[in-house]
C-alpha positions as CSV (number, residue, x, y, z in Angstrom):
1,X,89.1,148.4,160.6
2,X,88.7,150.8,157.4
3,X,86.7,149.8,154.8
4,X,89.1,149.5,151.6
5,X,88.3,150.2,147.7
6,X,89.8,147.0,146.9
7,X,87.3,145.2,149.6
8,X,84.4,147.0,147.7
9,X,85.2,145.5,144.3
10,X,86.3,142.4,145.3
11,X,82.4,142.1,146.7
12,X,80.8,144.0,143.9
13,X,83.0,141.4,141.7
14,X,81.4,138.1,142.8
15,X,77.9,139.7,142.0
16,X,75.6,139.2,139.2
17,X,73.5,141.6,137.3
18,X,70.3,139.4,137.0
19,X,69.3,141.1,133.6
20,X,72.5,141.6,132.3
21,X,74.1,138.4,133.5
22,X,77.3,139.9,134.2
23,X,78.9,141.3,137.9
24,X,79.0,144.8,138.4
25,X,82.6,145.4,138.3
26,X,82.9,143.4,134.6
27,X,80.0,145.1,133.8
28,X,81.8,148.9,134.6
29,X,78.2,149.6,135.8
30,X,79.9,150.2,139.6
31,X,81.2,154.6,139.6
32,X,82.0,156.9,141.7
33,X,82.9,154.5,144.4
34,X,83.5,157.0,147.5
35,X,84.5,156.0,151.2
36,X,84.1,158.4,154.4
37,X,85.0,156.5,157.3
38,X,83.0,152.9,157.4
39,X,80.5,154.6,155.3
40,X,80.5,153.9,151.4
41,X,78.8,155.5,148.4
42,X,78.4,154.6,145.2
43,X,76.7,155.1,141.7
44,X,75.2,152.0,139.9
45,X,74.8,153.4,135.9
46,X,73.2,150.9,134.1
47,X,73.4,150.3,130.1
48,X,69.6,149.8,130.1
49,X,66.6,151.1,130.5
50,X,65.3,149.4,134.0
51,X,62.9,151.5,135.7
52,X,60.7,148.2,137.4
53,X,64.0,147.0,138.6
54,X,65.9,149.9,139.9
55,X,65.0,149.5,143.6
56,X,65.5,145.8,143.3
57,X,69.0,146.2,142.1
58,X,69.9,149.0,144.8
59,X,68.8,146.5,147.7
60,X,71.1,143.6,146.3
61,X,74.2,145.9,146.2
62,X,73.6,147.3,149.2
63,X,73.3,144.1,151.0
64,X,76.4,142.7,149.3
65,X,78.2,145.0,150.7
66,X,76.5,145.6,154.2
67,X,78.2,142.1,154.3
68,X,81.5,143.3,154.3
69,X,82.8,143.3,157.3
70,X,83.5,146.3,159.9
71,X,81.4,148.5,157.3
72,X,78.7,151.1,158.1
73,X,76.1,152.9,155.7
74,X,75.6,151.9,152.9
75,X,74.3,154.3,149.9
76,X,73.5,153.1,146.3
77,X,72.3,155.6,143.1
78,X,71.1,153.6,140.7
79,X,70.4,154.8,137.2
80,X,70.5,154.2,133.3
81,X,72.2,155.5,130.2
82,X,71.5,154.7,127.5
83,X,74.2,155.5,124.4
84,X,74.5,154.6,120.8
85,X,75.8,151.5,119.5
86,X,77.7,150.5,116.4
87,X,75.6,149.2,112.9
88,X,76.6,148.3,109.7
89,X,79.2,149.6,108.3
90,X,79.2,151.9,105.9
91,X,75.8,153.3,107.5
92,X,75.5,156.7,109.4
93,X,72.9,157.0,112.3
94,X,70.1,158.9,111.8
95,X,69.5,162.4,114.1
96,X,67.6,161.9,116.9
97,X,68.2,158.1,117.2
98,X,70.4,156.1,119.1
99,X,69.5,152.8,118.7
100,X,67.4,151.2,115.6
101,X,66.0,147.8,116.7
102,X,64.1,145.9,114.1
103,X,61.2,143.4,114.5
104,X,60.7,140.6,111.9
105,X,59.5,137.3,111.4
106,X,59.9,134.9,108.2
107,X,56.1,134.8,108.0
108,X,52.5,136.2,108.3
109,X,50.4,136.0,111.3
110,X,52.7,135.1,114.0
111,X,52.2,138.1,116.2
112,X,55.2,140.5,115.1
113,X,53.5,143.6,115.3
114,X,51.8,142.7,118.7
115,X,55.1,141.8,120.3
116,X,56.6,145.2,118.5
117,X,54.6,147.6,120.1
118,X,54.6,145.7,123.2
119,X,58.5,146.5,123.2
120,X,58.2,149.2,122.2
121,X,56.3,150.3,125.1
122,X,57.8,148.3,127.5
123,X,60.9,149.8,126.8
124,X,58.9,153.2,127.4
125,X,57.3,152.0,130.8
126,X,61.7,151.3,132.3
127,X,62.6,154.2,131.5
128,X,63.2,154.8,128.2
129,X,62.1,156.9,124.7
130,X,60.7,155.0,122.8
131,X,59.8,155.7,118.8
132,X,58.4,153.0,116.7
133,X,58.4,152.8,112.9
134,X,55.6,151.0,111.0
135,X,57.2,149.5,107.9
136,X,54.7,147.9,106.7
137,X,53.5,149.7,103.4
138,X,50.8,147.3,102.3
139,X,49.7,146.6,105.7
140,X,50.1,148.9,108.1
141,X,48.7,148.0,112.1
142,X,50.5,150.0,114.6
143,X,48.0,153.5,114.2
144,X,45.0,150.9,115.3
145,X,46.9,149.2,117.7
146,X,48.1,152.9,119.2
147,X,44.9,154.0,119.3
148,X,46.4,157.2,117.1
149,X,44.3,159.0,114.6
150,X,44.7,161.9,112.4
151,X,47.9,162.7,110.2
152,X,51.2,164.4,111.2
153,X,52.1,167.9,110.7
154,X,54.9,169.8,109.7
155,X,56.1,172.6,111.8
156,X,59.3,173.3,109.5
157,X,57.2,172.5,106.1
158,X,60.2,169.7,105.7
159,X,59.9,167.4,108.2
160,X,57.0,165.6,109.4
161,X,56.3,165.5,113.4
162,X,56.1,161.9,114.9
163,X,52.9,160.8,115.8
164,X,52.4,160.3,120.3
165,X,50.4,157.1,121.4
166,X,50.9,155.9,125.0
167,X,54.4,158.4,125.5
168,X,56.2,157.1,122.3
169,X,56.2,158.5,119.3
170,X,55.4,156.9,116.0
171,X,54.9,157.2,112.3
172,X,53.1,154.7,109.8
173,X,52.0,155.1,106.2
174,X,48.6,154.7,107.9
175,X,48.7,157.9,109.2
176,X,48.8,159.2,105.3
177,X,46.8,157.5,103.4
178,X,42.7,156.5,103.8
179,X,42.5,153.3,106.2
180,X,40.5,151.4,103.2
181,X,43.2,152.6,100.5
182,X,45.1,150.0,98.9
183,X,48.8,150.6,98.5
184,X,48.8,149.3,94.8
185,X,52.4,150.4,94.6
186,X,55.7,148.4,93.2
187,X,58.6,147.6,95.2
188,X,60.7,151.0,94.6
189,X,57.5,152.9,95.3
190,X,57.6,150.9,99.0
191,X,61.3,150.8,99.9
192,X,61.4,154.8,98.9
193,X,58.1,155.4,101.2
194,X,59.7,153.6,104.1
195,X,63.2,155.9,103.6
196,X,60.5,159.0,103.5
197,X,58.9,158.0,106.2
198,X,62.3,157.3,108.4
199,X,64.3,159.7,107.1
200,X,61.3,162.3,107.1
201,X,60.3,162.1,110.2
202,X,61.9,164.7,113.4
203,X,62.8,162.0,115.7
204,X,63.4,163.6,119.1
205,X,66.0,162.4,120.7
206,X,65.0,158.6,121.1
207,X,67.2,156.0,123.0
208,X,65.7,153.5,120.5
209,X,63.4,153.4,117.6
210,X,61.3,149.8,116.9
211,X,61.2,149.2,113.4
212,X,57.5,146.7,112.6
213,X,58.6,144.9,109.5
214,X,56.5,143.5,107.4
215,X,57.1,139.6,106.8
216,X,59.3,138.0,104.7
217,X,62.8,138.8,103.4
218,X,61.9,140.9,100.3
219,X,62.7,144.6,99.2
220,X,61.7,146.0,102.1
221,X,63.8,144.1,104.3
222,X,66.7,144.5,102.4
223,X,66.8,148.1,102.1
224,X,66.3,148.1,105.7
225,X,69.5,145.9,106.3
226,X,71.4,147.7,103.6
227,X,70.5,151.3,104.0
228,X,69.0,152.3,107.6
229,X,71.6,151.8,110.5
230,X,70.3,149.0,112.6
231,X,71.4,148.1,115.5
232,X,70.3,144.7,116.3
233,X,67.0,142.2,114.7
234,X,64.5,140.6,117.5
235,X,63.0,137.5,115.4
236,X,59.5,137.1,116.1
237,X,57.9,133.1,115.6
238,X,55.5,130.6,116.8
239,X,56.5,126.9,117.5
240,X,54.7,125.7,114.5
241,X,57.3,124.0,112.4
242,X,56.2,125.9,109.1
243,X,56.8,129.6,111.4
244,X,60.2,128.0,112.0
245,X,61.1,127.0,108.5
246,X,60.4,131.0,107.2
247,X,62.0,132.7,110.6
248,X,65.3,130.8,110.0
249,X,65.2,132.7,106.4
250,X,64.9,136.1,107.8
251,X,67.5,135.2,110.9
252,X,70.2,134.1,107.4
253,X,69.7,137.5,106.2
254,X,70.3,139.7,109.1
255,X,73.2,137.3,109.7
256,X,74.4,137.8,106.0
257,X,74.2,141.8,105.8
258,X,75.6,142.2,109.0
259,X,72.9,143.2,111.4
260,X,73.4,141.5,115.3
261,X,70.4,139.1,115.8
262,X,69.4,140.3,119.2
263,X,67.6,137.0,120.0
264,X,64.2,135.3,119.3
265,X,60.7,135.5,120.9
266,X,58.3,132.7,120.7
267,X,55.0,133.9,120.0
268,X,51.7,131.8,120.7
269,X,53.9,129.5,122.7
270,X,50.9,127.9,124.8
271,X,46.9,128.6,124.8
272,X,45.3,129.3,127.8
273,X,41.8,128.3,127.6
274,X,39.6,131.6,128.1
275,X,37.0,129.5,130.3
276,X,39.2,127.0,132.6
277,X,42.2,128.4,132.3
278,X,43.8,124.9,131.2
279,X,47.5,125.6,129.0
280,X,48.3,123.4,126.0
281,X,51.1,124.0,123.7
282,X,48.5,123.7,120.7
283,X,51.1,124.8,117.8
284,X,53.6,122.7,119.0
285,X,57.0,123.0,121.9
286,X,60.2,124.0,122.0
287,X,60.8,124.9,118.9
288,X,62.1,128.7,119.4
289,X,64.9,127.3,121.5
290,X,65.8,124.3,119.4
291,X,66.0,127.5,116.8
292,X,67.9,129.4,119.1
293,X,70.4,126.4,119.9
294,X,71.2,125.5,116.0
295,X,72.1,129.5,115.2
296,X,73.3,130.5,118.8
297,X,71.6,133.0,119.8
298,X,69.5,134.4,122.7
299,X,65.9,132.8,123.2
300,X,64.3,136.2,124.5
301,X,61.2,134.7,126.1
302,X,57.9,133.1,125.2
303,X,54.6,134.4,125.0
304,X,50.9,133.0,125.5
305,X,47.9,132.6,122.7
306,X,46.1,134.5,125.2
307,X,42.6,136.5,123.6
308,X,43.0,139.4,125.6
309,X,46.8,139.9,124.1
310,X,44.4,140.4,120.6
311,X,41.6,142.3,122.4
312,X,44.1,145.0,124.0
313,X,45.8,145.5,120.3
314,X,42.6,145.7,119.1
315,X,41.2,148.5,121.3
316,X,44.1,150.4,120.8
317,X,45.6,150.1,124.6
318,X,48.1,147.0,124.1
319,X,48.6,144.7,127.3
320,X,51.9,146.5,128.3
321,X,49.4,149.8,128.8
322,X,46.1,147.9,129.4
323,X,47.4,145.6,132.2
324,X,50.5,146.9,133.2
325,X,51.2,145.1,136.4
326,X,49.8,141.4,134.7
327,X,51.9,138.8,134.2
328,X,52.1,139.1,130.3
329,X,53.2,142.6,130.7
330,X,56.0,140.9,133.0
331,X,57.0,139.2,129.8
332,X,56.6,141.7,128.2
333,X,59.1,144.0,130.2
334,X,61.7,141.4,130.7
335,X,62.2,141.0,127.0
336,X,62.7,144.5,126.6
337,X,65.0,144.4,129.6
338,X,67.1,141.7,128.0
339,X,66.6,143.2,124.3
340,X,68.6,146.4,126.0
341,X,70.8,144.6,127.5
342,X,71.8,143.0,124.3
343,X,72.1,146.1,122.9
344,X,74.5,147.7,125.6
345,X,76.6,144.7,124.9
346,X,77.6,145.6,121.5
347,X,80.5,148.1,120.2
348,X,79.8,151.9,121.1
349,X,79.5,154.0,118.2
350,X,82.0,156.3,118.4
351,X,81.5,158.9,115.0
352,X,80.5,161.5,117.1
353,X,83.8,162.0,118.5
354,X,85.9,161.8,115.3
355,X,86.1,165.9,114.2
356,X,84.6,166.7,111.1
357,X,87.1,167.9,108.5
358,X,86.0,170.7,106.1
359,X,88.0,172.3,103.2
360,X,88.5,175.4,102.1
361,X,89.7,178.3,100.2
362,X,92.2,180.6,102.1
């Protein structure tokens, strides 16, 4: 009996994408479907960076459709490609960047530039390249938590180079300025050094840049919404009712300038006891997804009050590097998976294809 096209769909159709929740034919992630005989070929492209995942998704096609009836070999590709996606309007991507994803949280001290440079790399470790923007003037974290030191150069004596720590590249007002140097500085002086330092930087060719925010919903934050082209906010908070109160504030004012809230991580969800290894939900439970339920949108996953999450940061080799086959790295990963996901989900910018009219004298 010969295999049919139709047949192949109709299978591919009825299943699910685990990460992005969708089957592969309303997905358009199935290509190049090609039939010899009862053999079939055929290319998954995913929207996402999936590198952990790739041979997982390869054997569930492939056994979908070794199901099919009267059907021979089977051959799957599966890859990614990742493309730009649309931000606010009125706001022209930046060279070198795709995708701008921004980290924030309503308040101080819940983790939010841990769990940034943790997507960051885990974006990095599927598949992708990575960048990651340290927008925090007063208090800058990611060059200690990267384990980078010295200051960029300039190899065009305009632009400065990014920084490299663990494969992505980075740049931080800490890599400028001495370590123990306050930044006495006014808000212009801060929202212009954050343009510099995105604007100034030679970004090469990155599928997504991680923007660290500081907290709160201030000057910097609203330059960032107004000005830089983001594609999508990941809200950072802990259970604790007063986290809550402040990350609703900064999830208004993505909502209000336009930016897609990607979804929310729950920080410091439970702690695991360094000695017995007994979990108790010590700042409280459920409250990320009560959050997530009253704005509807994505809860993202939750992560442990776990003291070697600190002492990774710390050293400079964050647990996505430190441990990278643990089970908070797992976390870790599948965030970033589901971040991306969210991502490919949302309009394709299409500037690049519109023709760029020039005028003049003849």
């Amino acid at each position: 009996m010969a295999i049919s096209e139709d047949a192949i769909k109709a299978a591919l159709g009825e299943l699910v994408d685990p990460n992005t929740q969708k089957n592969f034919i309303a997905g358009k992630s199935a290509k190049n479907i090609r039939i010899e005989g009862s053999d079939v070929c055929l290319d998954i492209l995913l929207g996402y960076p999936a590198k952990s995942v790739l041979g997982e998704i390869g054997k569930l096609v492939s056994g979908k459709l070794e199901a099919i009836p009267g059907i021979g070999k089977v051959s799957v590709n599966v890859s990614s490609k990742i493309i730009p996606h649309s931000v606010q309007r009125g706001v022209k991507l930046i060279p070198g960047i795709k995708n701008i994803i921004a980290v924030a949280s309503g308040k101080g001290g819940v983790g939010k530039s841990t769990t940034a440079v943790n997507l960051a790399l885990a974006l990095s470790a599927e598949g992708a390249k990575v960048g990651i923007l340290d927008a925090d003037i007063y208090g800058p974290s990611q060059p200690a938590m990267l384990g980078i030191h010295g200051q960029p150069e300039s190899l065009d004596g305009k632009k400065m180079e990014p920084m490299i720590g663990h494969g992505i590249q980075a740049m931080s007002i800490g890599f400028l300025v001495d370590v123990e140097a306050p930044m006495v500085w006014r808000g212009p002086m801060v929202t212009q050094a954050l343009e510099q330092l995105l604007n100034d930087t030679h970004w090469q060719d990155l599928d997504y840049l991680v923007i660290d925010l500081p907290p709160g919903t201030g000057d910097v934050q609203l330059t960032l919404a107004q000005k830089v082209p983001v594609t999508g906010a990941v809200i950072v908070t802990t259970p604790q009712d007063i986290a809550l109160l402040d990350a609703r504030k900064g999830l208004r004012m993505f909502e209000k300038v336009g930016v897609p809230i990607l979804g929310i991580v729950e920080n410091m969800s439970t702690h695991i006891c360094s000695n017995c290894g007994h979990e108790e939900p010590i700042f409280g439970a459920g409250g990320g997804e009560k959050m997530c339920r009253d704005y509807e949108v994505e809860f993202l996953g939750s992560l442990p009050l776990d003291i070697s999450i600190r002492e990774q940061a710390d050293s400079g080799r964050p647990t996505v590097i430190a441990d990278p086959e643990g089970k908070v790295s797992a976390i870790y990963k599948a965030i970033a998976r589901r971040v991306a996901c969210k991502v490919s989900d949302l309009a394709q910018d299409h500037s690049a294809l519109f023709p760029k009219i020039v005028i003049q004298n003849t």
